[in-house]
C-alpha positions as CSV (number, residue, x, y, z in Angstrom):
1,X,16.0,1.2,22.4
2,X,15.2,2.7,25.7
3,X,16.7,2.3,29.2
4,X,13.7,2.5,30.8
5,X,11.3,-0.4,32.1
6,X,8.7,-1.5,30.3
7,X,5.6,-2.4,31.3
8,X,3.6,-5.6,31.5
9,X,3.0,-7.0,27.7
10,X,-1.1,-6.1,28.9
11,X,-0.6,-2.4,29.5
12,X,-0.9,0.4,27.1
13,X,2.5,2.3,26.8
14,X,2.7,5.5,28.0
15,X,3.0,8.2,24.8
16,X,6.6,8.9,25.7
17,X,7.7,5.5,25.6
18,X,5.3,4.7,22.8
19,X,6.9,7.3,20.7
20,X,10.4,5.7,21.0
21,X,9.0,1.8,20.6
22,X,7.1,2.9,17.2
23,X,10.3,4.6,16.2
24,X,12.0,1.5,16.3
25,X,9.0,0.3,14.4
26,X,9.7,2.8,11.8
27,X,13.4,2.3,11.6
28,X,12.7,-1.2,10.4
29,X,9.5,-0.5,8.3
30,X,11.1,2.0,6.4
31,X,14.2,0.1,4.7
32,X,12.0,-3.1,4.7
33,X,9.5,-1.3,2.3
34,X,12.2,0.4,0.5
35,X,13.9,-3.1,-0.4
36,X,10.1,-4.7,-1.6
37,X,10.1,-1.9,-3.8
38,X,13.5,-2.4,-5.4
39,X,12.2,-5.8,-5.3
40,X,9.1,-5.6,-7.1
41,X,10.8,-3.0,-9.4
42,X,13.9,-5.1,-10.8
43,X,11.4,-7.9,-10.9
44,X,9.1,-6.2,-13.2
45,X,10.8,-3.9,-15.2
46,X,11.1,-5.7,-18.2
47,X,7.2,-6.1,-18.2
48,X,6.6,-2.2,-18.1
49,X,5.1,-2.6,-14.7
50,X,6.6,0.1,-12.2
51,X,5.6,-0.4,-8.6
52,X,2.5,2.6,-8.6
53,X,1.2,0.9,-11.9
54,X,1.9,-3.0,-10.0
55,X,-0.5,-1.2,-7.3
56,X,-3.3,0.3,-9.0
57,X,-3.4,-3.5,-11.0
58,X,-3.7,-5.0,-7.3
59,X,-6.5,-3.0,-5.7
60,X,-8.2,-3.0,-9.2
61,X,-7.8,-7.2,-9.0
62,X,-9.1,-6.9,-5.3
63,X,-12.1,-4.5,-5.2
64,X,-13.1,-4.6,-9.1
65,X,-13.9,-1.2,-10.8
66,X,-12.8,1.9,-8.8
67,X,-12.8,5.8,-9.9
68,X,-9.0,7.5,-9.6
69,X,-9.6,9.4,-6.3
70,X,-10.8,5.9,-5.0
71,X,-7.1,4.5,-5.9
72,X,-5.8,7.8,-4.7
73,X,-7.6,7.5,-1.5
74,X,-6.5,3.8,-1.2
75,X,-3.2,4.3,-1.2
76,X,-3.3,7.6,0.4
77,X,-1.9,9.2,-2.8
78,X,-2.3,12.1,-5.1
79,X,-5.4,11.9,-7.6
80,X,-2.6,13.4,-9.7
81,X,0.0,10.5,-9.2
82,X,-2.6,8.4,-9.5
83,X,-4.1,9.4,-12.5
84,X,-0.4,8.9,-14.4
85,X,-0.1,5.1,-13.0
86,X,-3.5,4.3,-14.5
87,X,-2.7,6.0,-17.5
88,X,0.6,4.2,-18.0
89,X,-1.6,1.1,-17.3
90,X,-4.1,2.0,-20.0
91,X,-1.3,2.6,-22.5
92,X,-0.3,-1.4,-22.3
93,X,-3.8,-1.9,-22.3
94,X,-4.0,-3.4,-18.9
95,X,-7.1,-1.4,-17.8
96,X,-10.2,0.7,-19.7
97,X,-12.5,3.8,-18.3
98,X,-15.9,2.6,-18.5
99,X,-18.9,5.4,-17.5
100,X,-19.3,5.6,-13.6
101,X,-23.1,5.9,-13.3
102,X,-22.5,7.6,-9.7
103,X,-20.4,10.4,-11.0
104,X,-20.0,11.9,-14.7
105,X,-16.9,13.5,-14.9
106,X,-14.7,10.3,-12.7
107,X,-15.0,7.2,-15.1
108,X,-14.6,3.6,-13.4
109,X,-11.2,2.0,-13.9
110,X,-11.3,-1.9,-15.2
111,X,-8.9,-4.3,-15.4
112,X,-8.8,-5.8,-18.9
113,X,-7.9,-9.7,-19.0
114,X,-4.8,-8.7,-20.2
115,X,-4.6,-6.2,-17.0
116,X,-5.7,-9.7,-14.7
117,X,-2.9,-11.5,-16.7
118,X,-0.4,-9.2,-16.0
119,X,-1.3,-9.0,-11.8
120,X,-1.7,-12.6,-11.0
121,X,1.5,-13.6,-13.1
122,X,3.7,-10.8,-10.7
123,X,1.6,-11.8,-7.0
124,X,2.3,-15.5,-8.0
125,X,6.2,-15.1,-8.8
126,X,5.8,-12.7,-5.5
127,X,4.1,-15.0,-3.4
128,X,6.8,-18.2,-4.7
129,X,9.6,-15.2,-3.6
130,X,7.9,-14.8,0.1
131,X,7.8,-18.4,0.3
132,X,11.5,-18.5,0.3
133,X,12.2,-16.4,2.9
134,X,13.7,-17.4,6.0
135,X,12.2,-17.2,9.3
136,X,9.8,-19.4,11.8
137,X,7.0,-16.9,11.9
138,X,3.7,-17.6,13.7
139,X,0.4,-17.4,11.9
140,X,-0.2,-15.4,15.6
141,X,3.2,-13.0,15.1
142,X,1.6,-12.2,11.0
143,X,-1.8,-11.4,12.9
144,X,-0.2,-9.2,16.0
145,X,2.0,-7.5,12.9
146,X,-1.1,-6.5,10.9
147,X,-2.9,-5.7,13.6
148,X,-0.5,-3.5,14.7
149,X,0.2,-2.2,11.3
150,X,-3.7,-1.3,10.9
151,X,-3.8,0.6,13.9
152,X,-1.0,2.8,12.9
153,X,-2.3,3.1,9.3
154,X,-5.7,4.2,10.9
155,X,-4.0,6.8,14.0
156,X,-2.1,8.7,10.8
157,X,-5.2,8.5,8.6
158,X,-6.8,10.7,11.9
159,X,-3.4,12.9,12.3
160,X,-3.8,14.1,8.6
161,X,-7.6,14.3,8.7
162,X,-6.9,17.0,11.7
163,X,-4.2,18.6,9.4
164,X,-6.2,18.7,6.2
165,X,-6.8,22.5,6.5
166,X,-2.9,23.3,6.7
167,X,-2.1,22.9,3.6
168,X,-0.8,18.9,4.3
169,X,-2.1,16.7,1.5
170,X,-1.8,13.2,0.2
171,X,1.7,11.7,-0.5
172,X,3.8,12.3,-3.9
């Protein structure tokens, strides 16, 4: 936390003290994510589902067919990485390739039924496991939170657009 004074809730921060309020931000984001994923993981382990194969399931349930750089992109992951979670989801037969009439050589990914199954049986027991949790959070608080959250997901998004050409890539 900072000393300093901070102004009204109306005005943009100035960088300095922006950079030490989204620090804070980061200190709690961090071990928050890393506990959903041990989460998720424990949770699903028994079912084969790892938390990269739980995500390409969940974008493929959302948005329907979609090549690997698409997932990749997504998530802001390697086409590499990606390509393993999708293959480990093909080997349970959770999703197919089926031609991608745009582009030859980067087949469509589909969720099979079994694929569907599999991704609305983990966000149910997910969702009944938020559901739990303590708090007395605003619908307003959820929507400043992801509206925060998108604006930071979009200001790196531009940081490593900028960077692209020194060598920086996408994650894992």
């Amino acid at each position: 936390m900072t000393d300093t004074p901070r102004p009204a809730p109306a005005d943009p921060l100035p960088p300095e003290q922006l950079a030490d309020r989204l620090m804070e931000v980061f200190a709690l984001v961090g071990p928050l994510y890393r506990r959903v994923q041990r989460k998720i993981e424990q949770d699903n382990a028994a079912r084969g589902v790892s938390v990269g194969v739980r995500a390409v399931l969940d974008l493929l349930h959302t948005h329907g067919d979609l090549t690997v750089p698409q997932l990749g992109r997504l998530q802001s992951l390697s086409r590499q990485f990606v390509q393993r979670m999708t293959n480990d989801a093909a080997a349970h037969a959770w999703v197919t390739t089926a031609p991608n009439p745009a582009h030859q050589r980067s087949p469509l990914i589909h969720l099979t039924p079994a694929g569907r199954a599999t991704i609305e049986a983990i966000t149910t027991r997910e969702k009944a496991m938020l559901a739990e949790l303590p708090g007395d959070l605003t619908d307003a608080e959820i929507d400043a939170c992801l509206r925060v959250l998108g604006r930071l997901v979009d200001g790196f998004a531009e940081i490593e657009q900028g960077t692209e050409g020194s060598g920086s890539g996408a994650a894992r």
